[in-house]
N, C-alpha and C positions, 0 to 999 in steps of 0.2 A: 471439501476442506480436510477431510481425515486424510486422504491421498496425499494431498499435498504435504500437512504435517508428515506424514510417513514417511517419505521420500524427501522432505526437506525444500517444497517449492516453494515460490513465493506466488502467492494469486493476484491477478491486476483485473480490475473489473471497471468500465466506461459509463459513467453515469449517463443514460442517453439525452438527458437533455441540456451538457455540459458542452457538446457539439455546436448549438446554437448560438452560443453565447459569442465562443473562442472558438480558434485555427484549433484544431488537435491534430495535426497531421506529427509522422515522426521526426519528421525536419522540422517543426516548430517545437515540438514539448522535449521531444526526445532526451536531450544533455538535461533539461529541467528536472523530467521523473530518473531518468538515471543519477543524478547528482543526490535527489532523496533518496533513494534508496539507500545509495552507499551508505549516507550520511545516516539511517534508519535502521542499519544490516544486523546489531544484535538486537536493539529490538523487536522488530522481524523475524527473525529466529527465535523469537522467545515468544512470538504469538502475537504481537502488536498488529495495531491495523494504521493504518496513511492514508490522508486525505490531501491530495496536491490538486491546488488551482492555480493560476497564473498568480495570483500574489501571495500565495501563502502555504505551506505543508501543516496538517495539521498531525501530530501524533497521541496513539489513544492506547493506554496499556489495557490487556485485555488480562481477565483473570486467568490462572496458568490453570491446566489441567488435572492439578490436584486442588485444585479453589473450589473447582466444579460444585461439588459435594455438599457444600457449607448453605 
């Protein structure tokens, strides 16, 4: 996660039993998680974390790196 902040990435990690459920293929979700993102893009750069299922995006502010501390 340090990497990523450094460098400015954004991490996507596959819940693995979110498979079972639903299609995850990139031709099914793909324009879905792309579309959160955008929609997410300075939250995201600010540290936030997204939770996308087929009905819903959830978004969660995380405390910033001078929170840390407190």
């Amino acid at each position: 996660m340090d990497v990523a902040r450094a460098v400015g990435f954004v991490v996507l990690t596959h819940d693995l039993d979110f498979a079972t459920r639903e299609d995850t293929s990139p031709e099914t979700i793909g324009d879905f998680v792309t579309t959160a993102l955008k929609q997410a893009a300075l939250e995201l750069s600010e540290g936030a974390i997204i939770s996308i299922d087929p009905s819903r995006v959830r978004l969660r502010i995380l405390p910033s790196r001078s929170d840390e501390h407190l």
